[in-house]
LOMARKE-162763 format. One line per 8 residues: their letters; for each residue x, y, z of N, C-alpha, C. Coordinates in pm, whole numbers, m for minus. Example, Ala and Ser with C-alpha at 12.3 -4.5 7.8 and 13.67 -1.06 7.14 Angstrom:
2
AS	1319:m569:780:1230:m450:780:1320:m330:780; 1285:m225:708:1367:m106:714:1290:3:787
end
This chain:
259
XXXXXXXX	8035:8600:8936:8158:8535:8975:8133:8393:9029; 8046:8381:9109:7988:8228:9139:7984:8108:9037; 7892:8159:8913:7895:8083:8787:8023:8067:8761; 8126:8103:8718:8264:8115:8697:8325:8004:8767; 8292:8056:8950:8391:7967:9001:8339:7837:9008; 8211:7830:9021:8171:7693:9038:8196:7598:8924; 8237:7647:8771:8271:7620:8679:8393:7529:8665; 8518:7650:8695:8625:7589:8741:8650:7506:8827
XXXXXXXX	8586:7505:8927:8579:7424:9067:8494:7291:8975; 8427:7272:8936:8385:7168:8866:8456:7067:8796; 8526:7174:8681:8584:7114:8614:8700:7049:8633; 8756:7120:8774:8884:7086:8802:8842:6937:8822; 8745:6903:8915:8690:6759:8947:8707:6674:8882; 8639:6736:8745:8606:6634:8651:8729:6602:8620; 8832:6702:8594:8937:6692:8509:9048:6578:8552; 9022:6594:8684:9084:6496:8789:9050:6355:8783
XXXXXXXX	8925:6364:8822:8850:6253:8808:8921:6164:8630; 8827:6225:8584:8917:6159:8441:9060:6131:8419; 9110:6194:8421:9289:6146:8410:9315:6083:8535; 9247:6009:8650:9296:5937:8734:9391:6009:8813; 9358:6155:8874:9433:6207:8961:9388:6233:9080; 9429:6235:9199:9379:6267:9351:9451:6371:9436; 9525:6372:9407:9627:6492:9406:9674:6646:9321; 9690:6748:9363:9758:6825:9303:9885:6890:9323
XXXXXXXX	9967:6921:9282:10031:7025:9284:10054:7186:9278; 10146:7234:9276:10170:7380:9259:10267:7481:9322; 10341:7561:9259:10364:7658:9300:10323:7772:9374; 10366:7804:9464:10297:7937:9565:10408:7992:9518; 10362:8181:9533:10433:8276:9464:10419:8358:9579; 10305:8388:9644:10237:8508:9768:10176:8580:9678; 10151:8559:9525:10100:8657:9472:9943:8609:9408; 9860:8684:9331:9719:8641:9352:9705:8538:9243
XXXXXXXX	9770:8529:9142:9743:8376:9044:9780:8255:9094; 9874:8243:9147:9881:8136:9237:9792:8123:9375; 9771:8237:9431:9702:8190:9583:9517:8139:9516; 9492:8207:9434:9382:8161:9369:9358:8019:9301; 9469:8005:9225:9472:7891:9171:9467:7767:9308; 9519:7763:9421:9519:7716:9535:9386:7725:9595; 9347:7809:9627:9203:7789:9674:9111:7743:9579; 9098:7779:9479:9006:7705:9378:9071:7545:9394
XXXXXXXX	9211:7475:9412:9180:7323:9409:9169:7238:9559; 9149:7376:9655:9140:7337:9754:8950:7275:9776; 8891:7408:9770:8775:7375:9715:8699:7241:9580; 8831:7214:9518:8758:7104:9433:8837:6999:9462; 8918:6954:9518:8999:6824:9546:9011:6804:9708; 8980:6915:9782:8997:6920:9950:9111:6941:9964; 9188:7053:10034:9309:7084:10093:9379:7006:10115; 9341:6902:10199:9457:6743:10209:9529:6706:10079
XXXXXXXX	9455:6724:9951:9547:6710:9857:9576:6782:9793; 9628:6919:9819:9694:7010:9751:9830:7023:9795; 9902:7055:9740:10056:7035:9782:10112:7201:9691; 10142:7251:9796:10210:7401:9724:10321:7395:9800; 10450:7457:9668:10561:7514:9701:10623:7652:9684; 10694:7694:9809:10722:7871:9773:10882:7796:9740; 10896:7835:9622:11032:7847:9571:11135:7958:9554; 11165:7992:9695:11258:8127:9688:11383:8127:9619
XXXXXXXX	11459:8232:9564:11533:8308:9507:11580:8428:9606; 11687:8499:9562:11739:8611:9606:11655:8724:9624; 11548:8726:9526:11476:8795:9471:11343:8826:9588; 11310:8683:9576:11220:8652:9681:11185:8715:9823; 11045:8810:9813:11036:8888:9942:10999:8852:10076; 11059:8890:10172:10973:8857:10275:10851:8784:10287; 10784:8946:10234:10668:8902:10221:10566:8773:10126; 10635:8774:10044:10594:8702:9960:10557:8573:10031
XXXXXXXX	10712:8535:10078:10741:8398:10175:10592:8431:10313; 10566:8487:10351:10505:8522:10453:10350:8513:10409; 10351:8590:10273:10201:8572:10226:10177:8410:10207; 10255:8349:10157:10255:8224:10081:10212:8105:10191; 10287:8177:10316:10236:8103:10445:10113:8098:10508; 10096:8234:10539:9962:8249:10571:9860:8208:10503; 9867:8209:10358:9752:8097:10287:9731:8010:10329; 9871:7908:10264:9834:7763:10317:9831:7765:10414
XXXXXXXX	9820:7813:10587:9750:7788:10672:9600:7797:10680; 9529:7913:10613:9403:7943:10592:9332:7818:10508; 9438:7776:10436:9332:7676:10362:9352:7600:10359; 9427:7545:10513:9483:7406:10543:9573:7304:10449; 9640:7363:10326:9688:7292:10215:9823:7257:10270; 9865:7130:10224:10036:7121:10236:10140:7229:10174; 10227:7254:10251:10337:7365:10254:10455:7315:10284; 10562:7382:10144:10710:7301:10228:10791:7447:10093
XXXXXXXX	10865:7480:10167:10983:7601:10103:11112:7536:10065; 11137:7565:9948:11280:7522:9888:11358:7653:9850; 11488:7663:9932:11584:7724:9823:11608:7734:9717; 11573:7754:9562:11647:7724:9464:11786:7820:9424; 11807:7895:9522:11915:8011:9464:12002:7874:9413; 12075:7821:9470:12186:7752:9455:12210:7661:9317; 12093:7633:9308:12048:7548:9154:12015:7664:9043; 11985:7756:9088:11994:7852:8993:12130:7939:8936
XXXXXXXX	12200:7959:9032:12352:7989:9056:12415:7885:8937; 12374:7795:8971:12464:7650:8924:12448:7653:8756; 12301:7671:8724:12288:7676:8592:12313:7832:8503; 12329:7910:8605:12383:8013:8531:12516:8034:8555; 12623:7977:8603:12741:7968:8587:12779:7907:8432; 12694:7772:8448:12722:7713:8302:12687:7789:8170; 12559:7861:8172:12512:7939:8043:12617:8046:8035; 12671:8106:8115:12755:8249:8141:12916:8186:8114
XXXXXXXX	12923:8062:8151:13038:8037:8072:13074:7987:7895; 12959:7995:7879:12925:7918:7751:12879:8052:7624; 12842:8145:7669:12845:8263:7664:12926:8388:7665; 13030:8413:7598:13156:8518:7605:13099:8643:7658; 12972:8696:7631:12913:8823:7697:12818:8790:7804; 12796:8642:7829:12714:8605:7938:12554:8636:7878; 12440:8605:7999:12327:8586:7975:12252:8773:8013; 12134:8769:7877:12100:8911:7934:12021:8862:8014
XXXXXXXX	11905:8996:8053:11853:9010:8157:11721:8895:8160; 11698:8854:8072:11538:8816:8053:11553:8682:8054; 11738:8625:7982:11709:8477:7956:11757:8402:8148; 11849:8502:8193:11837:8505:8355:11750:8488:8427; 11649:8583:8385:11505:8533:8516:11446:8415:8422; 11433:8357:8321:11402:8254:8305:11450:8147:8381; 11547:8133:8403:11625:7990:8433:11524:8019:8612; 11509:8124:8629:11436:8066:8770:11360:8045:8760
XXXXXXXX	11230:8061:8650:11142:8010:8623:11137:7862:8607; 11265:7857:8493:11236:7674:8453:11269:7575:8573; 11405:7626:8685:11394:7566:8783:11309:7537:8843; 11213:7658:8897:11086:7559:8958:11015:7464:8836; 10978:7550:8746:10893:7452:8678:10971:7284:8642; 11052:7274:8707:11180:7156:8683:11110:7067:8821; 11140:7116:8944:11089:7054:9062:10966:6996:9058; 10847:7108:9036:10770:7081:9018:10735:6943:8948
XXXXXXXX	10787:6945:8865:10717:6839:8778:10819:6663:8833; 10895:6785:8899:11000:6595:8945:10907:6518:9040; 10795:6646:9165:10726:6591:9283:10665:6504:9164; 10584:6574:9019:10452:6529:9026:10521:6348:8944; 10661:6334:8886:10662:6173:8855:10674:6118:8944; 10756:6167:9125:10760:6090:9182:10628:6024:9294; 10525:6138:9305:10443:6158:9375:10328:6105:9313; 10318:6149:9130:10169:6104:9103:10070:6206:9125
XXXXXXXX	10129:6333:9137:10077:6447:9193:10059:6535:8996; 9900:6602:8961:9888:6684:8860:9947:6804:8902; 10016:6844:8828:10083:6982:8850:9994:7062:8795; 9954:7204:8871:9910:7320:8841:9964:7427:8775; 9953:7481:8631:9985:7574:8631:9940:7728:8650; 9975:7820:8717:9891:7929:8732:9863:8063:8665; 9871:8007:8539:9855:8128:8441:9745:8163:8391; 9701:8287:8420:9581:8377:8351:9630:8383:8213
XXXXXXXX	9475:8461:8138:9489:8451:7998:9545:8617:7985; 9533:8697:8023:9596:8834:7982:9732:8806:7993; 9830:8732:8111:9949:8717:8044:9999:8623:7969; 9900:8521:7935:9986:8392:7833:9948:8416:7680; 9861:8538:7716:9808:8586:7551:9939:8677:7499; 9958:8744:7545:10086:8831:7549:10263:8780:7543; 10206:8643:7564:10359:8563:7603:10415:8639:7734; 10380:8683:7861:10424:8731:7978:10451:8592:8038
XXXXXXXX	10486:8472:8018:10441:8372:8042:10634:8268:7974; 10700:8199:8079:10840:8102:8038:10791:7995:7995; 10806:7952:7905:10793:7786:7876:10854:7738:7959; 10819:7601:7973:10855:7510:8100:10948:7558:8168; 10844:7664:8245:10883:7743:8401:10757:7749:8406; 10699:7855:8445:10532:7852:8525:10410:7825:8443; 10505:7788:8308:10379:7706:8181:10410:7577:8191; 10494:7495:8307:10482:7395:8354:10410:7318:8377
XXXXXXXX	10342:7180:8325:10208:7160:8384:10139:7047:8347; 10004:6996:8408:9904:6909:8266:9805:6988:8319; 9781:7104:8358:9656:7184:8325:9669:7326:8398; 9628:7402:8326:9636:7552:8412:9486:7596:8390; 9469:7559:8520:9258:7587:8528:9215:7752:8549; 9287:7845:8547:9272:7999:8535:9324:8044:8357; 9399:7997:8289:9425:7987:8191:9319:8093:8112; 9173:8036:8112:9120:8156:8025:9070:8278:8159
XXXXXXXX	9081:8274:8224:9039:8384:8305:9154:8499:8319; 9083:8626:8275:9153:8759:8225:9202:8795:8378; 9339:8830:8425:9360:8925:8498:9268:8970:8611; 9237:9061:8522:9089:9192:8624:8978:9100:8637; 8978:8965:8606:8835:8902:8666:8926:8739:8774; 9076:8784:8770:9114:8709:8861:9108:8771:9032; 9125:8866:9037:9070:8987:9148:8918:8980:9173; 8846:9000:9068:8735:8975:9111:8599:8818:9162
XXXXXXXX	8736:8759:9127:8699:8578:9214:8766:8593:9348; 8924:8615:9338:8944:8620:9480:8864:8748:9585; 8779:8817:9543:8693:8917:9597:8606:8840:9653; 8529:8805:9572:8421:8684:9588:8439:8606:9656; 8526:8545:9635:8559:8374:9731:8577:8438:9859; 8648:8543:9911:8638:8626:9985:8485:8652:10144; 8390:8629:10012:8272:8691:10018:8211:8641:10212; 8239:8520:10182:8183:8450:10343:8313:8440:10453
XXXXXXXX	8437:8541:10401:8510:8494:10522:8649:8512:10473; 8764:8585:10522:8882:8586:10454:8956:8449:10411; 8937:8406:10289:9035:8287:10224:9163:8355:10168; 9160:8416:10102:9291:8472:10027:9348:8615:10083; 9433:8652:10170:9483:8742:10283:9476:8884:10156; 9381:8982:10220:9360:9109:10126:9521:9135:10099; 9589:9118:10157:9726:9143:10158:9785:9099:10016; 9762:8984:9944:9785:8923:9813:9698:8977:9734
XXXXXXXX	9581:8992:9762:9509:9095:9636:9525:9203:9599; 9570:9298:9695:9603:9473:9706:9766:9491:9670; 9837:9391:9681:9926:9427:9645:10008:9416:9474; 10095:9449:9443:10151:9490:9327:10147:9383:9249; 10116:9338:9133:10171:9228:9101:10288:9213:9031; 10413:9118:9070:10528:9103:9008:10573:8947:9015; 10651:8937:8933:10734:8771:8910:10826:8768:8985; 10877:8872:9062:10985:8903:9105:11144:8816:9034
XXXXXXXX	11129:8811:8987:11242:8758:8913:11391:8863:8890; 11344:8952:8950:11416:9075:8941:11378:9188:9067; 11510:9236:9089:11460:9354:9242:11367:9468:9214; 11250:9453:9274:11137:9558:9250:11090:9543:9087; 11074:9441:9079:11004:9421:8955:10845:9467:8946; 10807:9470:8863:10619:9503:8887:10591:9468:8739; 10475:9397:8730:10429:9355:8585:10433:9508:8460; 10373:9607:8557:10379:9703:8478:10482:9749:8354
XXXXXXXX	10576:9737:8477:10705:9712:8371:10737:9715:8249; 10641:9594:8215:10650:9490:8091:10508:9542:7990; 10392:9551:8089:10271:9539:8036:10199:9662:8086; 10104:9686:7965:9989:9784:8016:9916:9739:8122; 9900:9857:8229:9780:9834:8357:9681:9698:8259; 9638:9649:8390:9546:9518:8377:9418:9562:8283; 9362:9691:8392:9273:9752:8296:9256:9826:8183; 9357:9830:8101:9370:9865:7981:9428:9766:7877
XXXXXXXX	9498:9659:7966:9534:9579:7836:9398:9456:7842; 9330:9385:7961:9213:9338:7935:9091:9344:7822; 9055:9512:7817:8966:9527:7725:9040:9486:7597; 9148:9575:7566:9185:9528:7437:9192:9363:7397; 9305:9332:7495:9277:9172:7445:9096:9108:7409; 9044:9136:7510:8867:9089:7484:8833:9153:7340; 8874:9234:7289:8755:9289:7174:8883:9216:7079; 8991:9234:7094:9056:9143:7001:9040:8963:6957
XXXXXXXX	9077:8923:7108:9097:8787:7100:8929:8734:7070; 8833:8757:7192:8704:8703:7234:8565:8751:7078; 8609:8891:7060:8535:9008:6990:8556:8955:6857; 8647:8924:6834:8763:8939:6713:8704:9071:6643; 8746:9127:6700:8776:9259:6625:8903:9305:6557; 8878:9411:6451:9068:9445:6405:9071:9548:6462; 9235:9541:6415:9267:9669:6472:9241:9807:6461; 9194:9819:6387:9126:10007:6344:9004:9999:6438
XXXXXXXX	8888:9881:6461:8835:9897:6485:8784:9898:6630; 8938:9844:6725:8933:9821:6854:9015:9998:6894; 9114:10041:6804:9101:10186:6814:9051:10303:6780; 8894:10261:6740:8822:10327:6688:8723:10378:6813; 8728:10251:6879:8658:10261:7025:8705:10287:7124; 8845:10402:7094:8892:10469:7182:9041:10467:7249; 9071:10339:7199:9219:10301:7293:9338:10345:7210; 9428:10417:7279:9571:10443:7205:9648:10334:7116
XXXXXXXX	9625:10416:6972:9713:10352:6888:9873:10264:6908; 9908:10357:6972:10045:10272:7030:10023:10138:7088; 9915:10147:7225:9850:10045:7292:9835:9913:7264; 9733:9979:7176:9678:9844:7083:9748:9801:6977; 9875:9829:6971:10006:9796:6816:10055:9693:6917; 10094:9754:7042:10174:9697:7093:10093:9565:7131; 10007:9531:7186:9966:9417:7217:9917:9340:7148; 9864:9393:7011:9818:9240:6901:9998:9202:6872
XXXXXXXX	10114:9271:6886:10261:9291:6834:10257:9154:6880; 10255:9216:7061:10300:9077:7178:10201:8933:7104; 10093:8981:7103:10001:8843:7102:10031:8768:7010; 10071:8855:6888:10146:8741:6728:10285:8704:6811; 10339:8768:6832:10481:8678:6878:10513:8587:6978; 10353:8548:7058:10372:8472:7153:10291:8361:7128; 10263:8370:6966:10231:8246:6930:10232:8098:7001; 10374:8079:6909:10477:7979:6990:10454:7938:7077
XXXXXXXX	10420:7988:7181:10396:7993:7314:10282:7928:7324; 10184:7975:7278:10032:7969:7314:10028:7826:7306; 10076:7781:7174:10076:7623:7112:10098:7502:7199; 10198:7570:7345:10295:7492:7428:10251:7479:7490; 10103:7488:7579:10035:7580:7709:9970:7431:7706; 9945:7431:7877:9932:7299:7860:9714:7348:7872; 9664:7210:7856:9522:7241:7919:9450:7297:7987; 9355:7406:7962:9311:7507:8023:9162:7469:8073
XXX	9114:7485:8158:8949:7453:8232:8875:7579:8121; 8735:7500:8058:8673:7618:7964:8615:7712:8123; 8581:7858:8073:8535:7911:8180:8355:7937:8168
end
């Protein structure tokens, strides 16, 4: 995990360094792709210039707000909370009127997505600030992942890092001293974009859709032969399904740190 992080932590430097940036941005969620993505540019740019925002919703837990705090105190980063219910309200009045049956469920939690990813990117013209995006590769392979909402960005430096080895950096980084509150690692992961949401939901456990993606994407393996090595047929339909249809997607993603 060291090799890894020191990787990213590197590159973020460089990446900075080159495009003439001193600053970052980002979204705080309270959840572990974002609090990670935060400590990793705390560690490569120094906390003074990290700038995270918790962008609550209705949705938005306590805790979340609470985890999101207690970070950026731990890692000394700038912190500032915005409401967006109201701007979100606003733009779904208009789609829902424009709409005779209104918006379903999915194109709804988008718009809170694109709102932040909207802010976000307003700090980074007015500020000069690189926006972070905090997407792992198990969900942007899958399309689990809004276009300009939390694929917002000019670089998402976790991008190729799977899920189950995003847990096992914030373990690590861990290692000399609590940075990332066990509280964000142990707990559920969700977008909350919805009441009691949980990734599960949507997606196979971490540890079952990881391997597959690896022997698929990394392996290139086919499909007979990634369920030959054991994993449910359904499983593995379903996720090369997701991974072709989130093409599109993939194409849109902004710059990823190699790992």
């Amino acid at each position: 995990m060291q090799k890894i992080w020191l990787k990213l932590q590197n590159g973020l430097i460089d990446y900075c360094g080159k495009k003439g940036f001193n600053k970052v941005a980002l979204g705080l969620s309270g959840g572990m792709d974002s609090a990670l993505v935060a400590a990793l540019a705390a560690d490569a740019v120094g906390p003074q210039n990290v700038y995270a925002f918790m962008m609550s919703t209705k949705y938005t837990s306590r805790l979340s707000k609470d985890l999101a705090r207690q970070l950026s105190l731990i890692l000394g980063i700038n912190y500032e909370e915005f409401d967006i219910q109201k701007s979100v309200d606003e733009e779904l009045a208009l789609l829902n009127g424009y709409f005779p049956d209104g918006l379903n469920s999915v194109a709804e939690q988008n718009i809170q997505s694109r709102v932040r990813g909207n802010l976000l990117m307003g700090v980074s013209n007015n500020a000069g600030h690189l926006v972070l995006a905090c997407g792992n590769r198990s969900e942007v392979s899958v399309g689990y992942c809004t276009l300009y909402g939390d694929t917002a960005g000019g670089l998402m430096p976790i991008g190729n890092i799977y899920k189950t080895e995003v847990f096992k950096l914030a373990k690590w980084r861990n290692g000399g001293g609590i940075v990332i509150p066990e509280e964000i690692i142990n707990r559920v992961p969700s977008a909350e974009l919805k009441y009691e949401q949980k990734d599960e939901d949507s997606l196979p456990p971490y540890d079952v859709l990881d391997p597959i993606l690896i022997a698929y994407l990394d392996e290139k393996k086919i499909r007979d032969e990634i369920i030959a090595a054991g994993y449910p047929e359904d499983v593995v339909d379903f996720i090369i399904g997701l991974n072709a249809k989130a093409q599109f997607k993939l194409k849109q993603l902004p710059e990823m740190l190699p790992r």
